[in-house]
C-alpha positions as CSV (number, residue, x, y, z in Angstrom):
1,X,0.0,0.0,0.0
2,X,1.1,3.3,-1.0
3,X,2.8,6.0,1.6
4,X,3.0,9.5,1.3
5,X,5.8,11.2,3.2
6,X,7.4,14.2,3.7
7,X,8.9,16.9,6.6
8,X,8.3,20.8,7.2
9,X,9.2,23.3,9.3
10,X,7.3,24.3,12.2
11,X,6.7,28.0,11.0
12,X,2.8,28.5,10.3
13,X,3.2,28.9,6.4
14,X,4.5,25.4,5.9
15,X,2.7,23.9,8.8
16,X,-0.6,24.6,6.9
17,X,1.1,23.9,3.9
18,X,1.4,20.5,5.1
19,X,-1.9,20.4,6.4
20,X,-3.6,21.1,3.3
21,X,-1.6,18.4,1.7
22,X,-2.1,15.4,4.0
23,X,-5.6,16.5,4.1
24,X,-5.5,15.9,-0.1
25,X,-4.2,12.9,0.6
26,X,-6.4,11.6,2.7
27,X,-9.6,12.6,0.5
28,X,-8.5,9.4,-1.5
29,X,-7.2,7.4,1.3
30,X,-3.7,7.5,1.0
31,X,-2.1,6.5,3.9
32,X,0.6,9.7,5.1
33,X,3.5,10.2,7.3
34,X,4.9,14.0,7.8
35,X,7.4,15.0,10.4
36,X,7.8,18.3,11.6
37,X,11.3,19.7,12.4
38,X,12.5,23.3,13.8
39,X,14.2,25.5,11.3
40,X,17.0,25.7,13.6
41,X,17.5,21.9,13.5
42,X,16.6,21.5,9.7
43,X,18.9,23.9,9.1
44,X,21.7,22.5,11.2
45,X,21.5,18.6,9.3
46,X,23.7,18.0,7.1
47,X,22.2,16.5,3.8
48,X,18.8,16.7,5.2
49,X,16.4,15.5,2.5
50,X,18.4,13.1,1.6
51,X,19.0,11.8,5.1
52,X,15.4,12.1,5.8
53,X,14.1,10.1,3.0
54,X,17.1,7.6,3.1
55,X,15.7,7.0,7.2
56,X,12.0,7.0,6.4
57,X,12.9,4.2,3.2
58,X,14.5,1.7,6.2
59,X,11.8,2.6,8.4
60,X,8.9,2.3,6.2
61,X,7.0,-0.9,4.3
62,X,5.8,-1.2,0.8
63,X,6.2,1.7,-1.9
64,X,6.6,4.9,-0.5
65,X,6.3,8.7,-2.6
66,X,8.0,11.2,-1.3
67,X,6.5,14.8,-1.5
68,X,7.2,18.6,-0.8
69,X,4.8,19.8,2.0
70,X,4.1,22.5,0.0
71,X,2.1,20.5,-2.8
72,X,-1.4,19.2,-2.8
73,X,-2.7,16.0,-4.8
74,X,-5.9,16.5,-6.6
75,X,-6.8,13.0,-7.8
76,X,-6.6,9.4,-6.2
77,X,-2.7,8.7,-7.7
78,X,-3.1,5.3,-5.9
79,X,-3.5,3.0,-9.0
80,X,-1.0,5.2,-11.0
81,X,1.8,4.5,-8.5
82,X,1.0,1.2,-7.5
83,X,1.1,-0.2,-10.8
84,X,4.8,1.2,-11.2
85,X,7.1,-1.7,-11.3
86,X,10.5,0.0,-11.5
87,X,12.4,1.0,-8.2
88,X,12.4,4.6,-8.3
89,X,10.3,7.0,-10.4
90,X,11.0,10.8,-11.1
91,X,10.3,13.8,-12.6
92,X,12.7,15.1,-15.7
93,X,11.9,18.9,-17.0
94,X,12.0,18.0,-21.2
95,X,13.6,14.5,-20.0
96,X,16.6,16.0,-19.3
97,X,16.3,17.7,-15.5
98,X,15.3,15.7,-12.7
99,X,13.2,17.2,-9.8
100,X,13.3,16.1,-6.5
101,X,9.4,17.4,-5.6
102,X,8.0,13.8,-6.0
103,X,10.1,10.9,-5.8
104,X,8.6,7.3,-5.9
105,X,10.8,5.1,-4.4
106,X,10.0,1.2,-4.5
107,X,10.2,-1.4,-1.7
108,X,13.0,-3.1,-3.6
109,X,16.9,-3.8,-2.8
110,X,18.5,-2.1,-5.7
111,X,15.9,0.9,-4.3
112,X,17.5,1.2,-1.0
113,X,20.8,0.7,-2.1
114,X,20.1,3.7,-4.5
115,X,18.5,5.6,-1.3
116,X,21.6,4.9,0.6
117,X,24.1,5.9,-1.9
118,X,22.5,9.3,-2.7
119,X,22.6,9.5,1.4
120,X,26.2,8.6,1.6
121,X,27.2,10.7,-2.0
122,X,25.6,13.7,-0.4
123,X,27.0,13.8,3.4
124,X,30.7,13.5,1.5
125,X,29.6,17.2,-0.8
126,X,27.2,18.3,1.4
127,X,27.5,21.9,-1.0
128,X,26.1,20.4,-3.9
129,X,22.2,20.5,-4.9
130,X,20.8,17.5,-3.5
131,X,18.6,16.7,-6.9
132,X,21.9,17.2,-8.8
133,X,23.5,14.5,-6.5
134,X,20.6,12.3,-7.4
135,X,20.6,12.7,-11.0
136,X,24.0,12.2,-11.3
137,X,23.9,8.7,-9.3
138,X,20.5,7.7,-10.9
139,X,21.3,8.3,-14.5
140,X,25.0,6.4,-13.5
141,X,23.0,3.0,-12.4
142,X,20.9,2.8,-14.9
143,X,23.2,2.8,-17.8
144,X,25.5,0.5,-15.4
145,X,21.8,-1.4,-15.1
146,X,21.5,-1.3,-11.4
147,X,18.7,-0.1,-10.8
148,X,15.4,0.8,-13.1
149,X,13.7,4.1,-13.2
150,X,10.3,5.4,-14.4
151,X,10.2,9.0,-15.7
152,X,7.0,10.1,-14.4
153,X,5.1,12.8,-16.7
154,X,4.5,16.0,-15.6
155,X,1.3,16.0,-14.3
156,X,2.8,14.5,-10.9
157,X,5.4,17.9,-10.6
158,X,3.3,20.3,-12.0
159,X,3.9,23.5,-10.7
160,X,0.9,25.8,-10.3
161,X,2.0,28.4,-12.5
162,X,5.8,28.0,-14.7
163,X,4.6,24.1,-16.1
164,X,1.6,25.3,-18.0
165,X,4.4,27.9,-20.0
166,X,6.6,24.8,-20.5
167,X,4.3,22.4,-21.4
168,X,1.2,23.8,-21.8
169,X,-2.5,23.2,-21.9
170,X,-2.8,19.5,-22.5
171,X,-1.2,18.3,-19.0
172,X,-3.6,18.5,-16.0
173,X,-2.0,18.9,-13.1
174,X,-2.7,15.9,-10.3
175,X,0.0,16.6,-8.0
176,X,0.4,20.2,-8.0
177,X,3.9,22.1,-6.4
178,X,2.2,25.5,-4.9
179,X,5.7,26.9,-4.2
180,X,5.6,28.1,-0.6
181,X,9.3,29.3,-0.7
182,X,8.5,31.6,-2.2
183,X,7.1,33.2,0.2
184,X,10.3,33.1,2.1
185,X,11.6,35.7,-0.2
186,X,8.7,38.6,0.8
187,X,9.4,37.1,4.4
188,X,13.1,38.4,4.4
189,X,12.1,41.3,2.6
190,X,9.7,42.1,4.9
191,X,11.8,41.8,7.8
192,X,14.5,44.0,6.5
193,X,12.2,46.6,6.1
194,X,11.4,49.7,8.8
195,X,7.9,49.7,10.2
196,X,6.4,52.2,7.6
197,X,7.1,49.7,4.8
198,X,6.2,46.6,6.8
199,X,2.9,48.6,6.8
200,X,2.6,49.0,3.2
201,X,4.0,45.2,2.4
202,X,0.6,44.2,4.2
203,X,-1.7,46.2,2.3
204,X,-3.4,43.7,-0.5
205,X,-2.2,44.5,-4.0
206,X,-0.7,47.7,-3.1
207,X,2.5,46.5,-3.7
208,X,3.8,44.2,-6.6
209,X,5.4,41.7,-4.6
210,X,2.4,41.5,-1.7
211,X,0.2,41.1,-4.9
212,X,2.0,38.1,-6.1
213,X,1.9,36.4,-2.7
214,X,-1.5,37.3,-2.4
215,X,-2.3,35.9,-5.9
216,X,-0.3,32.6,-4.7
217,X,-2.2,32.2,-1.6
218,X,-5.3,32.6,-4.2
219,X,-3.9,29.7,-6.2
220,X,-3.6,27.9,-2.9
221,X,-7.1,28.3,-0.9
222,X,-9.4,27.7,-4.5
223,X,-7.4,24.5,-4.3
224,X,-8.0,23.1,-1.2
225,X,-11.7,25.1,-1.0
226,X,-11.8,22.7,-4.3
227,X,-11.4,19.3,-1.9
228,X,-13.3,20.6,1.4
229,X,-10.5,21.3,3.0
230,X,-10.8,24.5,5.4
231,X,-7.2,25.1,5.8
232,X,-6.7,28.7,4.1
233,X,-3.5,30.7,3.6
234,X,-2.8,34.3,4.2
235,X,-0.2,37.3,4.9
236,X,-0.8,36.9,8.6
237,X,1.1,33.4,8.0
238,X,4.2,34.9,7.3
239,X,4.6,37.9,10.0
């Protein structure tokens, strides 16, 4: 049976983020396991998604789909995954750049040999882009054939807004990345900012980067309004 994990921060924009995704997932009874983690400690662990997801593959049974807490799943991707035979399934942009936002990874041994290797590859150049790292060793074992992939489309790493430009209207999005970091970036600007402006940045549409938050966090409540879920996103998330 098909697991969904994932980790976030304990900050209230991801937190709900979260929410709103294990709440999709459960709509269509898909069985989830999240952890939560500090920013201070998630920042201090070296490697950490890899690490993470190399722990929670020894720890957990049967095929397991890692996810970014900042996503939500629209349909029931149960019979899609679970028919998926190879060890690990990802995303490439065009078929030539992996993404690391959903990452099946198969109850088999050349599957947590791969999960361990990307683990151990990544703790020696912890500087690297973890997704990199995992390219690099996934596209390495399969030409050495040791270990099979499945290139999932892109309606499983659709982001809400950039994948319709690159691949446009024909793909319908089923798991959809809603890009919460990006939020981060009006956080810090926020922050930096003297009282006056911090003012201003909260004023709806007054400002072009409070609008396209605001127009994110749009995106993000007709979604999960869209399932019944009553988790909603706002500016008073991030100050």
């Amino acid at each position: 049976m098909l697991t969904i994990f994932g980790f976030h921060t304990d900050d209230n924009l991801y937190r709900k983020h979260a929410q709103i995704l294990q709440r999709s997932a459960e709509k269509f009874d898909i069985n989830v396991h999240f952890s939560e983690f500090s920013k201070d400690d998630w920042q201090k662990i070296i490697a950490f998604k890899p690490v993470f997801i190399a722990q929670m593959r020894r720890k957990l049974e049967g095929p397991i789909l890692f996810v970014d807490a900042d996503a939500i799943i629209l349909k029931d991707i149960r019979p899609f995954f679970e028919s998926i035979q190879e060890d690990i399934a990802v995303h490439y942009i065009n078929g030539n750049r992996l993404i690391s936002s959903t990452i099946l990874i198969n109850d088999t041994p050349n599957a947590r040999l791969l999960i361990n290797e990307w683990e151990r590859r990544q703790l020696e150049q912890p500087e690297r882009w973890d997704q990199v790292v995992l390219q690099e060793l996934i596209d390495e074992w399969v030409e050495e054939k040791k270990v099979t992939l499945n290139k999932l489309p892109p309606n499983y790493t659709f982001i809400f807004d950039t994948s319709r430009r690159t691949y446009g209207d024909s793909v319908e999005p089923i798991i959809e990345q809603l890009q919460a970091s990006r939020d981060k970036r009006w956080i810090d600007k926020y922050r930096s900012r003297n009282r006056f402006h911090q003012w201003l940045m909260r004023i709806p549409y007054l400002l072009k980067s409070t609008r396209k938050i605001v127009s994110r966090h749009n995106v993000v409540n007709n979604r999960a309004e869209k399932l019944g879920i009553d988790v909603r996103i706002s500016i008073d998330d991030l100050i």
